[in-house]
N, C-alpha and C positions, 0 to 999 in steps of 0.2 A: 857304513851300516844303515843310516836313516835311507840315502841314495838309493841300498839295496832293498830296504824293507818297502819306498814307497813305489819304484817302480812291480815289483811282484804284486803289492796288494792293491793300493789304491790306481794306479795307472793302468793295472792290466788288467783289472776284474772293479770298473767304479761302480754299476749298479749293483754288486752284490756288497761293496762296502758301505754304498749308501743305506741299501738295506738293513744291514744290523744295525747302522747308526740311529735310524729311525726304531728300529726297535727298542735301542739303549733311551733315546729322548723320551719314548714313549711312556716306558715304566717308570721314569722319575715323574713326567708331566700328569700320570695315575694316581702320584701323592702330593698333588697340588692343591686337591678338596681339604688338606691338614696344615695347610699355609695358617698362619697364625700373626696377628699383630700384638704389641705389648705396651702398653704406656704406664704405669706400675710407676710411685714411689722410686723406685730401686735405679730409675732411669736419672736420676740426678743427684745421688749420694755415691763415696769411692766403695770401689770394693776394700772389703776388709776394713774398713772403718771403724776404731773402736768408739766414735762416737754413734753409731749405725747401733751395735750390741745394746749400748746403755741405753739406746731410747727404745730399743725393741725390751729390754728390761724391766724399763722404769712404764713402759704403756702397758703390761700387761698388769704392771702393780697399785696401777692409779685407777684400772679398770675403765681406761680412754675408749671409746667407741668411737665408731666413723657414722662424722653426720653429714647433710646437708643444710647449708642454709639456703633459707628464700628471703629476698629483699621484698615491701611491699610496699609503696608508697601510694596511697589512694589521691584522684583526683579531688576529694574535698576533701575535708577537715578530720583525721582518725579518730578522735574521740568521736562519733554523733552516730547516732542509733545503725542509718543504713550502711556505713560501713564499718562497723562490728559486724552486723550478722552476714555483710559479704566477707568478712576475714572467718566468721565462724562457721563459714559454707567451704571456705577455701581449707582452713585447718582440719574439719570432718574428711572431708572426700582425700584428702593427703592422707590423712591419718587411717582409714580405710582401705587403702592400696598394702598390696598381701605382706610387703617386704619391708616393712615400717615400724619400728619398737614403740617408738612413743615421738608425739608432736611437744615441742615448748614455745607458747608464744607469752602473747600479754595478755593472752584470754585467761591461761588456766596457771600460772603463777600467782603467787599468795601475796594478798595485800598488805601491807605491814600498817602502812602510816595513810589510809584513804579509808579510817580515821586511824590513829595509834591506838595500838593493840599493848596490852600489856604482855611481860616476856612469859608470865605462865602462859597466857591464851595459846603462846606455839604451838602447843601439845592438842588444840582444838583442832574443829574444824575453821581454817583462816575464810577472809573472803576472796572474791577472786573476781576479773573484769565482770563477768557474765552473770555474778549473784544480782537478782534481783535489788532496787533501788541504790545500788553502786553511782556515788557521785565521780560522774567520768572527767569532774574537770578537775577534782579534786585526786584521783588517780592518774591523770596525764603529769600533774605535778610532782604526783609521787615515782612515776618510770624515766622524768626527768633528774630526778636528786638523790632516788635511791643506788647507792652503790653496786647493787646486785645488778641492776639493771640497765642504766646507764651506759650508752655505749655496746650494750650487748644487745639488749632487744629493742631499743628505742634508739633515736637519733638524739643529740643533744635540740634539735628544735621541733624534736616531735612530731613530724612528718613522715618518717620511715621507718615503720617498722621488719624486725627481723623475727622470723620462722623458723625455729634449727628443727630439722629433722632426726633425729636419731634412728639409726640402723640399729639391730639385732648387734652383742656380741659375740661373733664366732668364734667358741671354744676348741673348736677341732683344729680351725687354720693355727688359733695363737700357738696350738699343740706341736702342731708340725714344724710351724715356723721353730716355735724355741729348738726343738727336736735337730733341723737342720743347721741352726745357727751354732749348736753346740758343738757338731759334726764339722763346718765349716771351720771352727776356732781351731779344733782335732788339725785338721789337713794343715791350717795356717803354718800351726806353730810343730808342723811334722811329728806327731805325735798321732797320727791315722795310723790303724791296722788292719789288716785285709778284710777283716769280718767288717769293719767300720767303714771301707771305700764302699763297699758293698751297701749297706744300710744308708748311706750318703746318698747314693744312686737312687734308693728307691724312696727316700724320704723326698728327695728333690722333684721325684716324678711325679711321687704321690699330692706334693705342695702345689706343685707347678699344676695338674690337674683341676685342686680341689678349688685353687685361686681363678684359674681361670673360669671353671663354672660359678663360682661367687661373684666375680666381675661381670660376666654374662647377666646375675642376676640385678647387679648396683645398674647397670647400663638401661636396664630394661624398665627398672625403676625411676631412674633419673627421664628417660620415655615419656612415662605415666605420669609423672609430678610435670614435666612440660606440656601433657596434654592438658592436665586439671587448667593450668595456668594460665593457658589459653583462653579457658573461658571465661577468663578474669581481667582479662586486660583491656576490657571497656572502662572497666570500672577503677583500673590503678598501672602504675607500670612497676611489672617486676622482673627480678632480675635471679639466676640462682647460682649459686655457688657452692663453695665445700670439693674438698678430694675426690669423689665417685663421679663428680658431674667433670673435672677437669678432663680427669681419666677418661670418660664417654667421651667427649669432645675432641682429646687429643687420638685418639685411637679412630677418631669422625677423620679430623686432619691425616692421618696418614693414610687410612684409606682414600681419603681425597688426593693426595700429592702421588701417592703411586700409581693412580689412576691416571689422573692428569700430567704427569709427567712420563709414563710410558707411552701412552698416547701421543704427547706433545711432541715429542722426541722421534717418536716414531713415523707421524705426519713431517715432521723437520726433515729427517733421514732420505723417504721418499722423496722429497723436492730439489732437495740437495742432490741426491745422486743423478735426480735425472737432469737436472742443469750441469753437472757437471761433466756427466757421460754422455747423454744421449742417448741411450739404448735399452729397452726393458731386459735385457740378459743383468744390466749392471746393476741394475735398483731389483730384482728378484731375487739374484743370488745373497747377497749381502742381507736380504729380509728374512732369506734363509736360515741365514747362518746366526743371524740375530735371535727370531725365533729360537731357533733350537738352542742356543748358551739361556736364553730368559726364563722359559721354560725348563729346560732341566736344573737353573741351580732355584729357580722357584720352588719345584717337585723335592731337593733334597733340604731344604729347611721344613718343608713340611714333615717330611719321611724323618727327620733330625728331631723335631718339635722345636724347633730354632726360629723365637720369636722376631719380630724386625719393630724397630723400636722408630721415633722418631729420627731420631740421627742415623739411621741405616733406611730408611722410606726410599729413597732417592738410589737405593741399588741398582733395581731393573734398568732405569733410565743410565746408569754410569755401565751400567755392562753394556748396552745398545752403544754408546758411542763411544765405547772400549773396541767391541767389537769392529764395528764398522770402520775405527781406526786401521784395524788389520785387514781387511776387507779390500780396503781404498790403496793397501801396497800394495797386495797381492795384485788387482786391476790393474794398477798405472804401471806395474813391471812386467806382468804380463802386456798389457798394451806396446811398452816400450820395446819388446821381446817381437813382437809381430811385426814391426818398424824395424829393427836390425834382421830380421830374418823373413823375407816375405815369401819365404818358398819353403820354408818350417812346417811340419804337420803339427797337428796338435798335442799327439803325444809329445813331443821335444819341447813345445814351448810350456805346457802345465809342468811338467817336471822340471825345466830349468827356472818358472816363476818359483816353484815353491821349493828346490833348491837354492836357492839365490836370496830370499828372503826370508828361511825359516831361523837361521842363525841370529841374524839381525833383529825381527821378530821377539825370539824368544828373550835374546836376553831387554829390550824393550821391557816385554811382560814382566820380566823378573827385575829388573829395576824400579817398576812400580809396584810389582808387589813388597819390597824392599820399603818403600814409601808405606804402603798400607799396615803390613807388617809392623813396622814401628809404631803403630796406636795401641800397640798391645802393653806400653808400657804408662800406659798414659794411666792406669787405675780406676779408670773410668769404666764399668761396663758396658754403657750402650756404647762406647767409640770403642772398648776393645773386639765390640762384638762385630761393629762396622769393621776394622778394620780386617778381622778372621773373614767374615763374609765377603769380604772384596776381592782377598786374596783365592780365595775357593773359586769364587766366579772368574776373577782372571782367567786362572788357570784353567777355567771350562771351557770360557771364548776361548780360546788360544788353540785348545788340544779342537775342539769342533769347526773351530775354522779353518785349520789344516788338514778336515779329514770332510769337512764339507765341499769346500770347493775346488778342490781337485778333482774330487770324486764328481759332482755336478757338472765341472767344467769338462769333462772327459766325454760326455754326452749329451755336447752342444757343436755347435760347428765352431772352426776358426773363425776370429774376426778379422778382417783385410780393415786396414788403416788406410785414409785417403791419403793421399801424398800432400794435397792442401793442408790436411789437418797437421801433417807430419814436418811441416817446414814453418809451421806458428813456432814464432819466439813465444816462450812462457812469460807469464808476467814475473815470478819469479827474479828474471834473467836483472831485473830493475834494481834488486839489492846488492845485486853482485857487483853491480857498475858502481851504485855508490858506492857500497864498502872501499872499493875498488881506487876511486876518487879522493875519501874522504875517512883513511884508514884510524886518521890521528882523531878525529872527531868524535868517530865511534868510541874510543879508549877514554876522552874526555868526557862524553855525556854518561856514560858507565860507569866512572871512577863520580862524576858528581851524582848519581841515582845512588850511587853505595853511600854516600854519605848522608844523602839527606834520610835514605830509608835509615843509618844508622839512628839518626837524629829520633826519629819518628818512632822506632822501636822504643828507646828508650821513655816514651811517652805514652806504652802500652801500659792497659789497669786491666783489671778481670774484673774490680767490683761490678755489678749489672744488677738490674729490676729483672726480676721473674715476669714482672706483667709487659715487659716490653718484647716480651718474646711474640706475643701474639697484634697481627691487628687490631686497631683500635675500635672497627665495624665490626667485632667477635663477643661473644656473651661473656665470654673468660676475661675478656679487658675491661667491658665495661662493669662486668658485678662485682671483678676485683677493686673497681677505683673507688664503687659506690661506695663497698664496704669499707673499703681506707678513711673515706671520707668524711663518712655518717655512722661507721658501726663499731669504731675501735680496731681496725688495722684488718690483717690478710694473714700475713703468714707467721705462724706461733714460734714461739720460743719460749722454753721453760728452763728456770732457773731451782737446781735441787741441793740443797743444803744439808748436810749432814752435820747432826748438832752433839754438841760435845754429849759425854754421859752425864749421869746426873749426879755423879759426884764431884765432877771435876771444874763446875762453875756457877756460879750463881746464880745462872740463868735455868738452871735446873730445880729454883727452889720451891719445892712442892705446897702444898695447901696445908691447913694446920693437921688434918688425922696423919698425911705422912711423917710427920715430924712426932711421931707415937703421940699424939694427944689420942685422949681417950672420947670412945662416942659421947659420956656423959658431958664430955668438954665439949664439943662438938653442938653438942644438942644444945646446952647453957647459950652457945652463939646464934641461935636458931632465931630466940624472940630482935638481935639487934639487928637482923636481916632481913625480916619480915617487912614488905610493906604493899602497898595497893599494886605495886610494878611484879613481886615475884607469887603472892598469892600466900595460902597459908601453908602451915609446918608441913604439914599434909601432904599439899602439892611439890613443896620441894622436895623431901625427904622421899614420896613415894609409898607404896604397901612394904619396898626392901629396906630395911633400914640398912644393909652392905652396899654400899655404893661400888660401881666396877671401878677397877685401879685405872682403866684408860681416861677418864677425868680426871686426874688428877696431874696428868701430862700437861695440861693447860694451865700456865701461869703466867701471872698480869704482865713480868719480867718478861717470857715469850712473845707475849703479844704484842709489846711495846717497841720490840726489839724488828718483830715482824712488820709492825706501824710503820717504821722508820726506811725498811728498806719496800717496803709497796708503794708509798710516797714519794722514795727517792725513782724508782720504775717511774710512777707514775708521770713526774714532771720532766722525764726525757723527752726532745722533741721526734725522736724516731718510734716512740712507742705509743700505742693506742690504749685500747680497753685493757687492765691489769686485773688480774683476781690471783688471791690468796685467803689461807685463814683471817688473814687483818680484816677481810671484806668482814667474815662473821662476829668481829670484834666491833665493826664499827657501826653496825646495822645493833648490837646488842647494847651499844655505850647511848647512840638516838631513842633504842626502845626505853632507858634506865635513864630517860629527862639530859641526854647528854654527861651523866656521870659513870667514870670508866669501874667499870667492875672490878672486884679485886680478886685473889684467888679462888676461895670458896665460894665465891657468886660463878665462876668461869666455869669452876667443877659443877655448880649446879648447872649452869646452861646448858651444858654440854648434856649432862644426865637425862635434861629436860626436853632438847632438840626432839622433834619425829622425824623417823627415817627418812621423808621423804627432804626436811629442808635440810638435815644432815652429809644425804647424797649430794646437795647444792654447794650448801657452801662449806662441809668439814672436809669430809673423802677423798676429794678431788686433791685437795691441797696438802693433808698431812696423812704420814705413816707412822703411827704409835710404834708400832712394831719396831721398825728401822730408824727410831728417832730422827725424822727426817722432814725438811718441808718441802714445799713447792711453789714454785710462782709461776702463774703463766703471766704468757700478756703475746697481745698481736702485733708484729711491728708491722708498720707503714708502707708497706709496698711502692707504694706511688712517690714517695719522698722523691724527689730527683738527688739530695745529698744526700740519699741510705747510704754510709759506707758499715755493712754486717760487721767485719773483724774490729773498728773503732770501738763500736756500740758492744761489744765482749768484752773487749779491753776495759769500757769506764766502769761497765757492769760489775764487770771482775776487779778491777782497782778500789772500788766503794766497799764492796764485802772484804775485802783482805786488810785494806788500809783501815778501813772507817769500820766497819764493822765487825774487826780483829776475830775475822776467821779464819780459821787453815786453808792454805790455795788446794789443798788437797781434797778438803771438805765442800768445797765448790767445784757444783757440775751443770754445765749449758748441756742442752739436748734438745728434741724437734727440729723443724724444717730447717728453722733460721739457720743451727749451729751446723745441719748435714750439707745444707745448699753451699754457706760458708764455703768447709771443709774442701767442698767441689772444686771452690772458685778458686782459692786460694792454693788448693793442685795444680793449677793452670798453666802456671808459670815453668813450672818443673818439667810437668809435660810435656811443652812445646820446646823446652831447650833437649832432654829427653829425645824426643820425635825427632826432631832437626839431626842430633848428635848422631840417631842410627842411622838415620839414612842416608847422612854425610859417610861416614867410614863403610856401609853397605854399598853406595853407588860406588865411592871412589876404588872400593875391594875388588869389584865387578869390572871396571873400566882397566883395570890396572890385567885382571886377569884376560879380558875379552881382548886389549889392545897392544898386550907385553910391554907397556914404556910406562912409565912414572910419568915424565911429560906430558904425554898424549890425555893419562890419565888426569892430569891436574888442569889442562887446557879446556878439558871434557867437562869439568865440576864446575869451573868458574860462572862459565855462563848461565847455568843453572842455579846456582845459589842467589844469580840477582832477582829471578820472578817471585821468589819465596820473598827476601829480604821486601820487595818494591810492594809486597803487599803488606805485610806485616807493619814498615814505614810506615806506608798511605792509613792501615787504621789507626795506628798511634796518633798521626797528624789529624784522624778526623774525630780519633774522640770514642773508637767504636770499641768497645771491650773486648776483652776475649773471653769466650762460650766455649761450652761443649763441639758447638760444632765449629768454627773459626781455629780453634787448635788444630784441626785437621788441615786446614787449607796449606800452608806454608810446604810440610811435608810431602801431600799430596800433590803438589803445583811441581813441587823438586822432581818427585817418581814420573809423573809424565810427562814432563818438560825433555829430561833426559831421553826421552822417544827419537823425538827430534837429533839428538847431536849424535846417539848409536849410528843411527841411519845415517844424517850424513857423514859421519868420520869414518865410517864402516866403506860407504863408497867413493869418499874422498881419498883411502889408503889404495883402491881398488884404480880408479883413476889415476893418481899421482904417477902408477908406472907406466905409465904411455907416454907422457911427455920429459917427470920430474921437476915439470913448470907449475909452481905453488898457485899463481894467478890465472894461468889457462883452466888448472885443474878447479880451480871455485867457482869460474865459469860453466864450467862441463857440469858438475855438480848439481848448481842453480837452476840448471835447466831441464835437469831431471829428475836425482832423489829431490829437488828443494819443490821441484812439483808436487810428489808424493806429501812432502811434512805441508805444504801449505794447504793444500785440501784436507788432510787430517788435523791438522790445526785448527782451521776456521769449524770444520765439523763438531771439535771439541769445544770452540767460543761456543758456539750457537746452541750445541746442544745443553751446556750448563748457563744458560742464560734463561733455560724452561723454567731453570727452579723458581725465577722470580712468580710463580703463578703458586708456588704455596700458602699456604696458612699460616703457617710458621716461621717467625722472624731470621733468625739463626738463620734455616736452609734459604733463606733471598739471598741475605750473606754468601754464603758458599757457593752460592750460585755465579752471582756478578764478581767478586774477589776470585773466586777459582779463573773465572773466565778471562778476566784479564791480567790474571798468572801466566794463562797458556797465549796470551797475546803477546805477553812482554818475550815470553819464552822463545817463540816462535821469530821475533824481531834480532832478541839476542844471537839464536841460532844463526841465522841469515844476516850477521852483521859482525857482531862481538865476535863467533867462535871464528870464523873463517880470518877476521883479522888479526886471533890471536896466531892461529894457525901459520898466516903469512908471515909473523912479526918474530916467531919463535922456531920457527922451522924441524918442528919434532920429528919430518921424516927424513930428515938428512938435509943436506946443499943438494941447492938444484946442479941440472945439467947444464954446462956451457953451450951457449947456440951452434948449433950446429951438428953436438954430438948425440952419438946414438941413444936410443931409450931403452927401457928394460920391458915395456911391451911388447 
């Protein structure tokens, strides 16, 4: 049927099949203007994660905004007149820029102790850097020692200070987002209804729109704060950080890498072809057919809204030397075909290449998308997304490349082969002899690679530093390290406590009016409370004598208990700057001569707070409502011993054990616990990946080749490139990532390229003679031609990737590549000796006798 379909259409009418094809490229390559990048959060958390829900929960309830920080460290001394007013020229003009809610630096936070303030004063107007006759040495002391401060906006030596920028909070996205997340839980747990697929659809669209234009706008911001910055760095060196700015920068890197690596690849492609051919028919056609797969599966993620994430960047470049894999058979069989038949027209020779190699071909592609396929179990979005995307584009080279060059080739002349060129021995022909020589050798250094890789697996971790994803020459490594260093860590991690009720512990024990004391009682205690620290009856009590019932949630038992576990945060060596309500306990206990307040003083503090230091240090950290606390704190990034799920464990062993909470009432959320969550999938996934695409190739091999033998002969060699890299990173220490889980599987899907094709024509050969050694000869010299030019074209071309931004894709780049080098060795070594040693196609013929050719 394919025989009949291609000589009718593409053989007998190619320029009118060219023609539509170009029309089909064209409308997809029309929705290429809606191509889209994504570097989003969402790229390094699992799907479905219920630890995902509870921080999208618990940040809409803490009322978390997305900030920027700016590092500032000035060239002379930050206390001294000229550079404040360079830091108060630098905070104006930031704080000026349209997209900006509010600036916090050490200009405009309140001075507690530069002199001590008594705690009624709170309710005043405090001082602040930039009031008038402010003793700034005696405030550099106080951004040194004060808890609020410490590690947040100052350096412990005073040198660097920090900027947090504060964005707007978007109420429509939080809206949507919940709205979706709600929907998403629906589908989880099958519990969606048609009305509800439907509203899924359109919420997602609708989110997926309004985020992208919001990120549009953080991008253009982050811009604008780098312009200002500019004109500032005579005067200090700075650095900026925070989520919006990673996001710009990563979404910088992928436009970088998909530029330079379609480029890279595509200059490689040309060079290569024309060393290897000679001929501009051989390097046009193939740019061809390049082109038009790039282009159209470009156009239909556009036309899709199907964003490409960092771990998907590197598509265009893997479909270029996908394709051109198939390109380079099609050539060297048709070549091969001109040499056996040198009185052949061209009709005969294009349809007997692209009968002869569409079989083999296809299931090639379909054995790697097998490979690619299998990412979809991994949980991970941006790798399930790469892997869906890979598998699409396959399938697009594949179907464009059997309807390109045929068609092309039909309206070109035949090519005549020199007889010189036709009677070179291949270099190939050089493995065939060893194997040939040195059959037992081969099985021994195979059987020792499988060992040591086994070794070396088992020495595999996923723990990893976020910041070692990037260069070290990158604004993202070096702001990350400052701020590890100088500012109380990088990436957050909050700890949410759900507190027993308040009947069921002592730690609930209220202030004396909840305990039905009556106001006159109440009042009686007024005068022994009074002193120069809280101010008169007046100021405590207020014009209300009804105090609100939420001060009375604060009790010394609470605070003491909260003391105990910010202290215990505090002096972990993986954790930075900590804040919780203890901060406002301890900043209150220094305002009160170091004497800790006891309940009714707490209830008045609270009363007493102004909104604005309230926002600082109460809000953030507790929820009256939900009797609940919070702690953040930033861990260390830069640690080279970060291990994240240790530092949960001790976390969580101190609150249950020591702090006899309920393991149920303790909840980890933010980056730390999603990044975690990631890594700690890793494992899973790669055995996962490996397990489909072990039972998918061997399903395939078994159907394409009808023998169980042939099929197990077919797998072996291929499991070593996987295993010899996977070894090699255990032995070096190098974790496994987002992207690195990919490599093993992927290495297995197009490794197996290789042993289709030759097992496909080594079955095809064998009946000419029935000489197992003649026929790996014959082989070698032909299809092993074909696999070594697509081989090396596959080393070289994934060796581009070392020219990214991004640590990870260097990875995948040089490990893929010398997957498909070991693959390439095994094919031309391993399988043909397995092939000799086990004779899956029967006993040879005795000398002499006939053959079945």
């Amino acid at each position: 049927m394919f025989s009949t379909l291609l000589k009718k259409t593409i053989i007998k009418h190619p320029a009118i099949s060219l023609f539509f094809i170009f029309l089909a490229v064209v409308f997809f390559t029309f929705h290429a203007d809606n191509f889209k990048l994504d570097a989003s959060a969402d790229s390094l958390v699992l799907e479905n994660d219920e630890a995902l829900r509870y921080f999208r929960k618990t940040y809409s309830q803490y009322s978390a905004n997305d900030y920027l920080v700016l590092t500032y460290t000035p060239k002379a001394d930050l206390f001294t007149p000229p550079v404040i007013d360079d830091l108060k020229n630098l905070t104006d003009q930031i704080h000026n820029l349209k997209y900006v809610d509010s600036v916090v630096s050490i200009l405009n936070v309140p001075l507690l102790f530069s002199p001590k303030i008594t705690i009624s004063e709170l309710s005043k107007d405090t001082r602040t850097l930039t009031t008038p006759g402010v003793d700034y040495k005696l405030a550099k002391q106080e951004f040194q020692t004060n808890p609020i401060y410490s590690k947040q906006l100052i350096s412990p030596d005073g040198q660097t200070t920090a900027i947090l920028v504060n964005l707007p909070i978007d109420h429509k996205l939080r809206s949507l987002l919940a709205e979706r997340t709600d929907l998403r839980d629906k589908k989880f747990h099958k519990q969606l209804s048609a009305e509800d697929k439907e509203e899924l659809e359109y919420v997602s669209a609708e989110y997926r729109k309004y985020a992208t234009n919001l990120t549009s706008k953080q991008n253009k911001l982050v811009d604008e704060i780098r312009s200002v910055m500019q004109s500032h760095r005579s005067t200090a060196t700075l650095f900026l950080g925070g989520v919006p700015m990673i996001i710009d920068d990563m979404i910088s890197f992928i436009r970088h890498d998909i530029i330079v690596f379609s480029i890279g690849v595509l200059i490689f492609l040309i060079l290569t072809l024309a060393i290897i051919f000679r001929q501009k028919r051989w390097v046009l056609l193939p740019m061809i057919c390049c082109f038009a797969a790039a282009s159209t599966m470009v156009g239909l993620l556009g036309m899709l809204d199907w964003r490409v994430t960092v771990i998907s960047s590197n598509f265009i470049s893997l479909m270029l030397i996908f394709t051109m894999s198939l390109t380079i058979h099609l050539i060297v069989r048709y070549r091969e075909l001109c040499t056996l038949h040198p009185d052949a027209n061209q009709d005969f020779l294009v349809f007997e290449t692209v009968r002869l190699t569409f079989w083999p071909c296809l299931y090639t592609v379909l054995t790697t998308v097998v490979a690619f396929i299998s990412l979809l179990v991994s949980s991970i979005r941006p790798v399930m997304d790469f892997g869906l995307m890979m598998t699409i584009g396959l399938l697009a080279s594949f179907v464009l490349t059997f309807l390109i060059f045929p068609a092309t080739a039909m309206l070109i002349k035949r090519e005549h082969i020199a007889i010189s060129e036709t009677n070179k021995t291949p270099f190939t022909s050089i493995f065939a002899a060893f194997t040939d020589k040195n059959g037992h050798l081969v099985l021994g250094v195979s059987i020792f690679l499988v060992l040591i890789s086994a070794y070396g697996i088992s020495q595999l971790k996923v723990e990893n530093r976020f910041i070692d994803y990037f260069k070290k020459s990158t604004e993202i490594y070096q702001g990350m390290k400052l701020i590890d260093q100088k500012l109380g860590g990088t990436t957050p991690l909050d700890i949410i406590i759900d507190l027993p009720p308040a009947n069921d512990h002592k730690s609930a024990d209220k202030p004396s009016k909840a305990k039905n004391v009556s106001e006159d009682d109440l009042l009686l205690d007024v005068d022994d409370l009074l002193s120069d620290n809280f101010g008169t009856e007046q100021d405590l009590l207020g014009t209300d004598p009804d105090f609100s019932a939420d001060k009375y949630w604060f009790t010394s038992y609470k605070m003491e208990k909260m003391g105990k576990i910010h202290s215990f945060l505090d002096q972990l060596p993986e954790t930075g700057k900590v804040s919780s309500i203890a901060v406002m306990s301890q900043v209150a206990t220094m305002l009160n001569d170091n004497i800790k307040l006891d309940d009714y003083e707490l209830s008045l503090l609270y009363d007493k707070t102004p909104s604005n230091i309230r926002d600082m240090l109460i809000n953030p950290y507790v929820s009256i409502a939900n009797n609940q606390v919070r702690f953040t704190t930033r861990v260390m990034e830069s640690d080279v011993n970060l291990s994240r799920q240790k530092l949960l464990d001790k976390i969580k062993d101190f609150l249950v054990n020591d702090m006899k909470y309920p393991p149920e009432s303790v909840h980890f959320t933010n980056m730390v616990v999603l990044y975690n969550n990631m890594l700690q999938s890793l494992f899973k996934s790669q055995i996962l990946t490996i397990g489909v695409v072990f039972v998918g190739i061997m399903l395939m091999f078994m159907f394409l080749f009808r023998s169980f033998l042939i099929a197990l002969i077919a797998i072996i060699p291929n499991l070593l490139p996987g295993a010899i890299v996977l070894g090699g990173m255990g032995l070096a220490g190098i974790p496994l990532d987002m992207m690195t889980i990919t490599i093993a599987a992927i290495s297995i899907g197009i490794a197996v390229d290789d042993t289709i094709h030759y097992i496909h024509r080594f079955i095809r050969e064998f009946k000419k003679d029935r000489n197992y050694r003649a026929t790996m000869y014959r082989c070698h010299t032909s299809i092993g031609k074909a696999m070594y030019y697509t081989s090396i074209t596959i080393i070289i071309g994934f060796s581009i990737l070392v020219l990214s931004e991004f640590i990870p894709t260097i990875y995948f780049g040089l490990f893929t590549g010398f997957a498909m080098l070991a693959a390439l060795l095994a094919a031309l070594t391993l399988l043909p000796q397995l092939i000799i040693l086990l004779k899956p196609l029967g006993p040879e013929s005795s000398p002499g006798s006939s053959t079945d050719a």
